[in-house]
BAKE-337415 format. One record per residue (C-alpha): residue number from 1; x, y, z. Coordinates in nm, 4 decimals. Each point is the difference from the previous one (the first is absolute). Example, Ala and Ser with C-alpha at 12.3 -4.5 7.8 and 13.67 -1.06 7.14 Angstrom:
residues 2
    nr         xx         yy         zz
     1     1.2300    -0.4500     0.7800
     2     0.1370     0.3440    -0.0660
//
This chain:
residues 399
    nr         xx         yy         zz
     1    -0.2777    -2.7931     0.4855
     2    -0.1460     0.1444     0.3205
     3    -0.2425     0.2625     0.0348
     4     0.0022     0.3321     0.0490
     5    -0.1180     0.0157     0.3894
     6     0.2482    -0.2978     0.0483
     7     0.3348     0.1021    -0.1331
     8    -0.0377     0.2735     0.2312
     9     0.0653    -0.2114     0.3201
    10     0.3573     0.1195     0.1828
    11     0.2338    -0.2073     0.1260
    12     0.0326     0.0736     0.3507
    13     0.2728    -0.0166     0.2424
    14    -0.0157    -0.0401     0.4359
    15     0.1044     0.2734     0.1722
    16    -0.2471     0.2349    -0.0779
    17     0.1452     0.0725    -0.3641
    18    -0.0963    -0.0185    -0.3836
    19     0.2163    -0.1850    -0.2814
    20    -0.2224     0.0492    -0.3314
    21     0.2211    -0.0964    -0.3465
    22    -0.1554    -0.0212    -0.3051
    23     0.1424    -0.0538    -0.3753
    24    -0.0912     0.3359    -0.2769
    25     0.0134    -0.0299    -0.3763
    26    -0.0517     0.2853    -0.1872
    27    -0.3092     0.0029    -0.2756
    28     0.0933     0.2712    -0.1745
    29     0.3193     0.1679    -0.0566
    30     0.2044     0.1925     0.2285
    31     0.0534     0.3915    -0.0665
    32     0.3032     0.1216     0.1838
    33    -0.0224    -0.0984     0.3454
    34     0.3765     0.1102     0.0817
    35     0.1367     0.3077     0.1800
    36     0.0274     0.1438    -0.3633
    37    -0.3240     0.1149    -0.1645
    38    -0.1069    -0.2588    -0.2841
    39     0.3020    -0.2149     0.1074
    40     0.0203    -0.3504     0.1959
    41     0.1821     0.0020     0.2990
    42     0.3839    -0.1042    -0.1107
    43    -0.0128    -0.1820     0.3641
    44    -0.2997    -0.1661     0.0278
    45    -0.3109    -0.0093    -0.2501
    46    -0.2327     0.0504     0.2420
    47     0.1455     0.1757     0.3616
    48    -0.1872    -0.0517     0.3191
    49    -0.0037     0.3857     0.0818
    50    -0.2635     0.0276    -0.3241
    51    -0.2248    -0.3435     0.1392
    52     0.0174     0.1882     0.3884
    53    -0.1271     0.3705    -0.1895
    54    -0.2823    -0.2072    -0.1798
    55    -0.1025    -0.1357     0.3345
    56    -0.0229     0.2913     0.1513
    57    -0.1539     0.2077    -0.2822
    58    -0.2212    -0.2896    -0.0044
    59    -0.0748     0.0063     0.3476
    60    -0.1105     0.3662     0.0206
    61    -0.2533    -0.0361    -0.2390
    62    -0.1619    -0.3056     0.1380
    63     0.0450     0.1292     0.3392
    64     0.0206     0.3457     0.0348
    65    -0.3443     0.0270     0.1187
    66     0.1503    -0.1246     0.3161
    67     0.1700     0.3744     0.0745
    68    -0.3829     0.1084     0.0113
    69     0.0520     0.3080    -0.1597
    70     0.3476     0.0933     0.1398
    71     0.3103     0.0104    -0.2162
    72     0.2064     0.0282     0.3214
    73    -0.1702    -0.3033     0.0892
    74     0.0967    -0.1690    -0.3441
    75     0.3200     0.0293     0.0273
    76     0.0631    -0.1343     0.3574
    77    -0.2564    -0.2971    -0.0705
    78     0.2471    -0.0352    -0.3335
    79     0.3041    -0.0029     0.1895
    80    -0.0992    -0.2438     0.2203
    81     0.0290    -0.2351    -0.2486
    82     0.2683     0.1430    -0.2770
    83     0.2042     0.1648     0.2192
    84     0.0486     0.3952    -0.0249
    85     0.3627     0.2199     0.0492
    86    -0.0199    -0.0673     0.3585
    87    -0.1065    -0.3273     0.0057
    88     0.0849    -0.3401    -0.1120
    89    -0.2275    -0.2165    -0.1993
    90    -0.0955    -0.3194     0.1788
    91    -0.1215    -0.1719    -0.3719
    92     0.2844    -0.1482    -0.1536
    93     0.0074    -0.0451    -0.4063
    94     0.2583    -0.2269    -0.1408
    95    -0.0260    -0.0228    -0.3653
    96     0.2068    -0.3037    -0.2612
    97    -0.0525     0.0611    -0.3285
    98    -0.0233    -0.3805    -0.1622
    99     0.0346     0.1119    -0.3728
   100     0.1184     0.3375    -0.1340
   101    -0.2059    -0.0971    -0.3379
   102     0.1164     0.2289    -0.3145
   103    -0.0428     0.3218    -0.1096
   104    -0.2200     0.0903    -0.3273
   105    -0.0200     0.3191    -0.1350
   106    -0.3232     0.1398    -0.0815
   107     0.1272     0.2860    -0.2671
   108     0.2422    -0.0523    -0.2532
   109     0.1613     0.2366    -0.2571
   110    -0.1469     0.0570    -0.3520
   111     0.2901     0.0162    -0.2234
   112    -0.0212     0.3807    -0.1582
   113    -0.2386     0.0973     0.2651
   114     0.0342     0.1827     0.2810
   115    -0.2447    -0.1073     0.2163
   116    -0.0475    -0.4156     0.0761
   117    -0.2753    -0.2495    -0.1094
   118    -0.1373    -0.2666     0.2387
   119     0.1709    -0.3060    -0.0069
   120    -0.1925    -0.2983    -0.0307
   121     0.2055    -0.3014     0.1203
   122    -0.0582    -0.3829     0.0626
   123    -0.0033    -0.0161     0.3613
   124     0.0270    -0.3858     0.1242
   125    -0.2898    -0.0648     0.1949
   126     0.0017    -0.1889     0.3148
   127    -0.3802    -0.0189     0.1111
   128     0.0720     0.2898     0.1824
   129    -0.0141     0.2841    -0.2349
   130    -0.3245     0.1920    -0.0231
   131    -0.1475     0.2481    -0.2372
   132     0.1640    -0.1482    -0.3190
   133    -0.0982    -0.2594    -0.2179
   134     0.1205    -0.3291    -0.0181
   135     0.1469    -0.0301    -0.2910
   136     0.1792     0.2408    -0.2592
   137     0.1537     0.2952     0.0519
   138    -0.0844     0.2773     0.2214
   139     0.0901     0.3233     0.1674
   140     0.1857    -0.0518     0.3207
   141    -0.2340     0.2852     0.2029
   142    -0.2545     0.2283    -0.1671
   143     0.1906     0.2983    -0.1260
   144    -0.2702     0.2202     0.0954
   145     0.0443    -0.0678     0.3557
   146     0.3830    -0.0687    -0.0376
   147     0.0438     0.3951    -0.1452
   148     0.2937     0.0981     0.2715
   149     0.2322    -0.2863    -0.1363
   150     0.0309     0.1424    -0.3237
   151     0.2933     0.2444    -0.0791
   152    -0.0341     0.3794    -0.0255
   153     0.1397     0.3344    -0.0552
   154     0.0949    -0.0411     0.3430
   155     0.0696    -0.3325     0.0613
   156     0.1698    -0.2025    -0.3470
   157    -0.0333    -0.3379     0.1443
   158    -0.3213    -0.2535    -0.0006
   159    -0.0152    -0.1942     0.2844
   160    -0.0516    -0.4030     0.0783
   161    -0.2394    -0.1556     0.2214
   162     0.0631    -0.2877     0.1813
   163    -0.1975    -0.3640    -0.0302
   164     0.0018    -0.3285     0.1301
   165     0.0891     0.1246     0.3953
   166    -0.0599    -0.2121     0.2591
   167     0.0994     0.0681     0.3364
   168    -0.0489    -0.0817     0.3945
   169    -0.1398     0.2163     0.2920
   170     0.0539    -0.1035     0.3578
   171    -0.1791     0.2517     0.2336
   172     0.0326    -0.0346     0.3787
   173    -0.1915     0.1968     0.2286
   174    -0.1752     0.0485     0.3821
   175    -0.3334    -0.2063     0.0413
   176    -0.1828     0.2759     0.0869
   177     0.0131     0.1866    -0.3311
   178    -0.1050    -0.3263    -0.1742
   179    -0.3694     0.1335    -0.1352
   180     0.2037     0.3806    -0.0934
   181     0.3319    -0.1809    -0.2489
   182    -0.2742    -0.2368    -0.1149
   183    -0.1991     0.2661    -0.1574
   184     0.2672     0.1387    -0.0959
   185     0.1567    -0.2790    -0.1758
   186    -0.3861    -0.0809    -0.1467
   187     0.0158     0.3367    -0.1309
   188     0.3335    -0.0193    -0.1908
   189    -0.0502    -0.3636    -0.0866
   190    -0.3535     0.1209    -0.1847
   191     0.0353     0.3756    -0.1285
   192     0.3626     0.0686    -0.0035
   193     0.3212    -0.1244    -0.1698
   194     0.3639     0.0480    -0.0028
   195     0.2004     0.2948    -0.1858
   196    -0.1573     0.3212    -0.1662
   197    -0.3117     0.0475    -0.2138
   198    -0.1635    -0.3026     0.2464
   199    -0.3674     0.2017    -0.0482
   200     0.0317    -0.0806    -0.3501
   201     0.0387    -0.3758     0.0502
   202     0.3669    -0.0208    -0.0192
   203     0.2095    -0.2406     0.2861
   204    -0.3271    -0.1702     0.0767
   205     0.0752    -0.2708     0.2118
   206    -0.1553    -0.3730     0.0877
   207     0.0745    -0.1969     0.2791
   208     0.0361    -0.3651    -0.0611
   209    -0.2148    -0.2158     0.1190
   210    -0.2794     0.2332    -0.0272
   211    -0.2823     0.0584    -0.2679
   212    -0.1183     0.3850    -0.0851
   213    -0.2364     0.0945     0.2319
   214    -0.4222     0.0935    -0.1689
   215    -0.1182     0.3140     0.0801
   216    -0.2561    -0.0732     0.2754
   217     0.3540    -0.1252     0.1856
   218     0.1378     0.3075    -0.0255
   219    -0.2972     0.1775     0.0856
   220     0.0105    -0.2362     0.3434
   221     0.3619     0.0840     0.0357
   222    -0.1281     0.3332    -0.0057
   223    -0.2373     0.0319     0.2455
   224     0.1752    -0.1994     0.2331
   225     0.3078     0.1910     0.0107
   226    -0.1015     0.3206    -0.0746
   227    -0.2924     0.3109     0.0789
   228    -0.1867     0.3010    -0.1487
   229     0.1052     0.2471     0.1991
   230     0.2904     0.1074     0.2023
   231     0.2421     0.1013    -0.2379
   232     0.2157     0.2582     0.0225
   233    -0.0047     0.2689    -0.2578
   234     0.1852    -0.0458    -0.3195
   235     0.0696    -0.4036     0.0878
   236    -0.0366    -0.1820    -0.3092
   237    -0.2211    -0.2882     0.0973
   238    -0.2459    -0.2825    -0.0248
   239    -0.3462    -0.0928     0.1661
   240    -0.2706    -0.2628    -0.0656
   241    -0.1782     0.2466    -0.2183
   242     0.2889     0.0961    -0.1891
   243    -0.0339    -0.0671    -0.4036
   244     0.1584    -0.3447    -0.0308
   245    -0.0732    -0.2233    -0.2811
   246     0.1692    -0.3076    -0.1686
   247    -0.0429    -0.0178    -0.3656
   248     0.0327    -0.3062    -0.2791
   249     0.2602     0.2147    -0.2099
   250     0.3694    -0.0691    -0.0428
   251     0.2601     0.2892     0.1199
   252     0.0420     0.0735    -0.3693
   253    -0.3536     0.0421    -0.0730
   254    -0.0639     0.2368     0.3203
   255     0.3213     0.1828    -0.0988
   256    -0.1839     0.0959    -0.3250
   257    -0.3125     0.0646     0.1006
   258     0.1832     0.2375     0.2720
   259     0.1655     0.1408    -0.3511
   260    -0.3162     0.0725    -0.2083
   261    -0.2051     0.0992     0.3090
   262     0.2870     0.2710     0.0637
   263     0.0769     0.0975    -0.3636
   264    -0.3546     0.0089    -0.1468
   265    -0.0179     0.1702    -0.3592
   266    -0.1992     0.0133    -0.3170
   267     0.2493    -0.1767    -0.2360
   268    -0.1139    -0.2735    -0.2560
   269     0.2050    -0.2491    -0.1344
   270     0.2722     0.0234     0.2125
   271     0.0066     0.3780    -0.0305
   272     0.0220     0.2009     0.3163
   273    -0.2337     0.2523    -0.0355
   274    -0.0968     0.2653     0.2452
   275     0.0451    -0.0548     0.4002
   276    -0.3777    -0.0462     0.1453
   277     0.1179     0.0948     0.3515
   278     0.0064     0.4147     0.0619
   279     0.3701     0.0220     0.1417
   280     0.1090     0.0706    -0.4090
   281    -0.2210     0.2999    -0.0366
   282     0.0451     0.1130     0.3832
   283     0.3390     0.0268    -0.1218
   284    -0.0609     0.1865    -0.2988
   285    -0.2014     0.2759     0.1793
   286     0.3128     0.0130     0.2464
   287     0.2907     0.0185    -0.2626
   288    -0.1716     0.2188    -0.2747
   289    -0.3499     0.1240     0.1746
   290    -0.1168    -0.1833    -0.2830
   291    -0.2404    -0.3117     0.0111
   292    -0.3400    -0.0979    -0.1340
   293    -0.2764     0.1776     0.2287
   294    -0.1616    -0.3152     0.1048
   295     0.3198    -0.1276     0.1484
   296     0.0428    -0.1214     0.3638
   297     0.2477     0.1580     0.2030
   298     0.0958    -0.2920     0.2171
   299     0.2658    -0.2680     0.0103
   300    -0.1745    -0.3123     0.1656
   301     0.2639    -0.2030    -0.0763
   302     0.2545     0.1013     0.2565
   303    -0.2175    -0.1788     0.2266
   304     0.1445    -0.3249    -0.1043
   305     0.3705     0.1251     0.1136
   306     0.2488     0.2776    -0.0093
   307     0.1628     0.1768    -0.2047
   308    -0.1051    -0.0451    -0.3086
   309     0.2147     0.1569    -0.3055
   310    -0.1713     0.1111    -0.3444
   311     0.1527     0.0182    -0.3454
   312    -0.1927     0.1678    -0.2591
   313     0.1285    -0.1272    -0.3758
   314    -0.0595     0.3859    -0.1013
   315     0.3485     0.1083     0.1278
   316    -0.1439     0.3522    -0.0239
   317    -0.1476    -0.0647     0.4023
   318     0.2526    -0.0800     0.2352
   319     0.0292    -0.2878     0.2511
   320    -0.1933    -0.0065     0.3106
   321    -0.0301    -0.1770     0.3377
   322    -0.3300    -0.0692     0.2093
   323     0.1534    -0.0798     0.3820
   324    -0.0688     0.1029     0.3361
   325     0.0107     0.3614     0.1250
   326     0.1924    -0.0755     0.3075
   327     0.0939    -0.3727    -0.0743
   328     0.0848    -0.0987    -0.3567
   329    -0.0729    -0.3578     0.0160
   330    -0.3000    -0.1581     0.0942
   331    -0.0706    -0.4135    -0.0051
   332    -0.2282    -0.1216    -0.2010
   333    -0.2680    -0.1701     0.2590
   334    -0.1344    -0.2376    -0.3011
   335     0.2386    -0.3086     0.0128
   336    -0.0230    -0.3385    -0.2233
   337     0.0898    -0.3219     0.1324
   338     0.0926    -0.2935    -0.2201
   339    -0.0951    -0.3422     0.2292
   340    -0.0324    -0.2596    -0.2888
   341    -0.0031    -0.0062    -0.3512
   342    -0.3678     0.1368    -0.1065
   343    -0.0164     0.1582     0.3582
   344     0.0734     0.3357     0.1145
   345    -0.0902     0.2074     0.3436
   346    -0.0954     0.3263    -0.1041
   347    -0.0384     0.2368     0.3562
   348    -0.0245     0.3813     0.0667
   349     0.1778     0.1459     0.3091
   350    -0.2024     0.2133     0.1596
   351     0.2181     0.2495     0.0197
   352     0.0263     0.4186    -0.0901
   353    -0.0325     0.0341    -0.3859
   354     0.2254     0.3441    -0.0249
   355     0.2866     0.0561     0.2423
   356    -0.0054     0.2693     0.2312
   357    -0.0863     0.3371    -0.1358
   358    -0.0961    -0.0999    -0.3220
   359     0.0976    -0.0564    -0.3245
   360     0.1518     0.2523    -0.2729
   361     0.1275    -0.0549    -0.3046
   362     0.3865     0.1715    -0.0842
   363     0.1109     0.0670    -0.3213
   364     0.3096     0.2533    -0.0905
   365    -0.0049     0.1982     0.2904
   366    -0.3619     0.0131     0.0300
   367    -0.2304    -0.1734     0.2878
   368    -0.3678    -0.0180     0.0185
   369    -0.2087    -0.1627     0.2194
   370    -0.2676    -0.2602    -0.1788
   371    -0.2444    -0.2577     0.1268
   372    -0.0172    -0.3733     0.0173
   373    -0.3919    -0.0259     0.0989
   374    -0.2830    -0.0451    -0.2136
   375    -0.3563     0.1546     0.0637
   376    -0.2890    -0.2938    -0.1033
   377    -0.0699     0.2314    -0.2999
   378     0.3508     0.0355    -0.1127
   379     0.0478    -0.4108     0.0047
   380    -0.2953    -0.0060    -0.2283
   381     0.1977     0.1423    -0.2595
   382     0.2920    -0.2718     0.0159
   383    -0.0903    -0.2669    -0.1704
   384     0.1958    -0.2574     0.1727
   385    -0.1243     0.1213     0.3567
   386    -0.3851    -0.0637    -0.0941
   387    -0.0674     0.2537     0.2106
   388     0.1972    -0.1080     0.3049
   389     0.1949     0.2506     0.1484
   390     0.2487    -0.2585     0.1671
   391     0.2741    -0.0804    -0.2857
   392     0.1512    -0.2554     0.2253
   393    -0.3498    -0.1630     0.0865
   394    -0.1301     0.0263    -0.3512
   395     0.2988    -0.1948    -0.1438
   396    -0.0171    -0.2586     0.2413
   397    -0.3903     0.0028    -0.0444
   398     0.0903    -0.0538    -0.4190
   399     0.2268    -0.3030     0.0990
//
């Protein structure tokens, strides 16, 4: 198999143009992906128009420093190479998917129940598969991270994933941009993915004829192709200092790590018991102006992503919603990368941690404003944070 460094050679073409084409299979499954949320594409599994918006997402945040500052600047450097309203893009993406694979549903219906189980399922392994083991049975994605497939109130359907998907990307392009659509397609290639929920690990991709890449390559990658400063405001982004670390864990064993870290109680015995973090009793003081005295007002959790909706079990205290004051949804900037099968990228974004003007939290007809940030006293009293007041950098810290 060849190396990392050497897989990465393009073909090239005379006349002053690029012809790269590489082969994709996907390592874990695919969630949605189609012009349909939590769909596939009834046209094509994987579309070209998704692969070019990965590119250029991708592209931005490796090198957006470039715009020194200057979203103005950002956008015409962008457009140079994507294309824009008023003009065309000179990269080309042609896409062939090579196998549709089959679809697996994650959920399925308890009879009596209204609400579905996890399914575990025999899913034939090829070699390929990651995060499962070998033999036996086995979930076909964490449910945990696999939540919006599962039918609702709203919504009473559960939704498939895709696996086994193989397909081919041809990208032609000018000379010239040659160092900017390589970083780009480094970029995808190592932090990114195909279809929704790709920060949690899902649609990771490998390129044959390539091996994962260790984390001092990535941290080279890094520094070549990217800088400290220069960013524009409110770019989502990465630098050479930027928290990246590879860790010996499978994408199942992250995904539940990511699942006690966030969920932290008392419980024994498979008892929940009472929530360690302070967004319960916030809550409480909100809703009722009641709460134990020693309780933190603060909801550090929204930093890992936005909105976030709580359900108390006491049906007494009514629903409520912790989302941005002027923007409702917010990224998370803490993404998980499946690359082999006891390998995972784990990466923050350095990125803004509450969208503009703040968070709140709705419930009823009611609207608050609350805070995501943590003073180093505060942290202290969570036990998972050990006194970190980073959620995001103390999880990955814990990994």
């Amino acid at each position: 198999m060849k190396g990392w460094k050497e897989a990465y050679t393009p073909k090239r073409k005379e006349g002053g143009e690029e012809v790269w084409e590489r082969t994709y299979h996907l390592l874990t499954p695919l969630f949605g992906g189609g012009v349909e949320p939590k769909t596939k594409d009834p046209v094509t599994v994987v579309r070209a128009t998704e692969v070019r918006g990965q590119l250029r997402f991708f592209w931005r945040a490796i090198r957006g420093w470039r715009a020194e500052g200057s979203l103005d600047k950002l956008r015409d450097l962008e457009a140079e190479i994507f294309g824009s309203t008023d003009r065309s893009s000179p990269l080309v993406v042609f896409l062939k998917t090579e196998k549709e694979g089959e679809s697996k549903h994650v959920f399925v219906d308890q009879p009596g129940k209204s609400f579905p189980k996890a399914q575990p399922i025999g899913v034939p392994l090829t070699g390929k598969h990651i995060g499962v083991p070998l033999t036996g049975k086995h979930e076909v994605a964490h449910p945990y991270l696999a939540f919006p497939l599962q039918k609702n109130k709203q919504d009473p359907k559960n939704y498939p994933v895709q696996v086994g998907v193989v397909f081919r990307l041809t990208l032609r392009f000018p000379k010239e941009l040659l160092e900017e659509v390589e970083a780009a397609l480094w970029a995808w290639e190592t932090f990114g993915g195909i279809g929704a929920r790709t920060r949690r690990g899902f649609g990771a991709i490998a390129r044959e004829g390539s091996s994962p890449p260790k984390e001092e390559e990535i941290r080279e990658r890094l520094r070549r192709y990217s800088r400290p400063a220069g960013w524009p405001e409110g770019v989502p982004h990465l630098t050479p200092g930027s928290l990246v670390r590879v860790v010996p864990l499978s994408w199942r064993e992250v995904a539940e790590r990511y699942q006690k870290f966030r969920q932290d109680r008392t419980g024994q015995g498979g008892r929940p018991g009472k929530n360690r973090w302070p967004e319960p009793d916030a809550l409480r003081r909100l809703l009722t102006r009641r709460a134990p005295q020693a309780s933190l007002d603060k909801f550090p959790r929204g930093q890992f992503g936005l909105p976030i909706i709580f359900h108390f079990r006491d049906k007494t205290l009514p629903n409520s919603t912790l989302k941005g004051a002027e923007a409702e949804r917010l990224a998370s900037p803490l993404l998980f990368r499946p690359l082999a099968e006891k390998m995972v990228l784990v990466a923050v974004l350095e990125a803004p941690r509450v969208p503009k003007g703040g968070a709140v939290l709705e419930w009823e007809k009611q609207r608050v404003k609350v805070d995501v940030f943590l003073t180093p006293e505060e942290a202290k009293r969570i036990p998972k944070l050990a006194g970190k007041t980073d959620p995001i950098r103390a999880f990955v810290e814990s990994l």
